[in-house]
SENU-315429 format. One record per residue: residue in one letter; x, y, z of N, C-alpha, C in turn. Coordinates in pm, whole numbers, plus 50000, padded with zeros to 5 digits. Example, Ala and Ser with C-alpha at 12.3 -4.5 7.8 and 13.67 -1.06 7.14 Angstrom:
// residues 2
a513194943150780512304955050780513204967050780/s512854977550708513674989450714512905000350787/
This chain:
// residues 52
x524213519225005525423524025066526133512525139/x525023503325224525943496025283526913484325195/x525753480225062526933472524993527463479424926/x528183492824902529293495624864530113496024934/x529913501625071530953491225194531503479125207/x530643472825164530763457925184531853455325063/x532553464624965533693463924895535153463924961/x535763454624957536663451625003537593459324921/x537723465224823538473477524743538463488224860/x536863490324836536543503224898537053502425025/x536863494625112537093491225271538713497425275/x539313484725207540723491625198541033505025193/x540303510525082540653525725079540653533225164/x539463534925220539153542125320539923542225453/x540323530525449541363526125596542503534825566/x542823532525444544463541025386544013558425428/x543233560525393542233575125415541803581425562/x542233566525686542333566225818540603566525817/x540163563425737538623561225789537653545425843/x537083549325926536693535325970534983536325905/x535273526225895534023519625820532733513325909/x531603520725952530153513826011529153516625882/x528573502625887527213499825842526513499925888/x525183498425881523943494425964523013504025881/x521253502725937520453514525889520273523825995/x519613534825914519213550725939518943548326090/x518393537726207518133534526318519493532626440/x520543527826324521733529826404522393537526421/x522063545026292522833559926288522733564226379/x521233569926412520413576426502521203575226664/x521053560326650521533557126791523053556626835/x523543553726760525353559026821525603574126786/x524833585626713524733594526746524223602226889/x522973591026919522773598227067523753593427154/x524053581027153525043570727259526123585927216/x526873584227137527983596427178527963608827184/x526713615927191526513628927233526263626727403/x526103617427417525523612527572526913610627641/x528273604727631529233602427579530063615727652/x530063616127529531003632227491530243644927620/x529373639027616528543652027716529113649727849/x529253641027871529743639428031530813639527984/x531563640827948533013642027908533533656927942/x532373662627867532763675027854532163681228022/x531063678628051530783682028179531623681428226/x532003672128280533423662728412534513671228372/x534853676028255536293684128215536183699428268/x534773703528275534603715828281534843727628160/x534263721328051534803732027900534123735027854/x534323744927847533493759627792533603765427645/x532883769927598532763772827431533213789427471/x534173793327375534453807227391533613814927281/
């Protein structure tokens, strides 16, 4: 996956598609998934918002 990223076709595309492009392995995933649930959580705390 990551070197089909690493296509500068593809890269392009995706930008046109408004998508941003991260690589890395299954370890980084992991971790900017927790970093922004961690994130977003105090976000949402501090806002005070509620799921209806």
């Amino acid at each position: 996956m990551n070197e089909s990223l690493a296509d500068p076709k593809l890269k392009a595309r995706l930008a046109d598609l408004g998508a941003t492009v991260l690589t890395g392995s299954s370890a980084d995933l992991g971790k900017l998934i927790a970093d922004e649930t961690e994130k977003w959580a105090k976000v949402i705390e501090f806002a005070k918002i509620k799921a209806k």
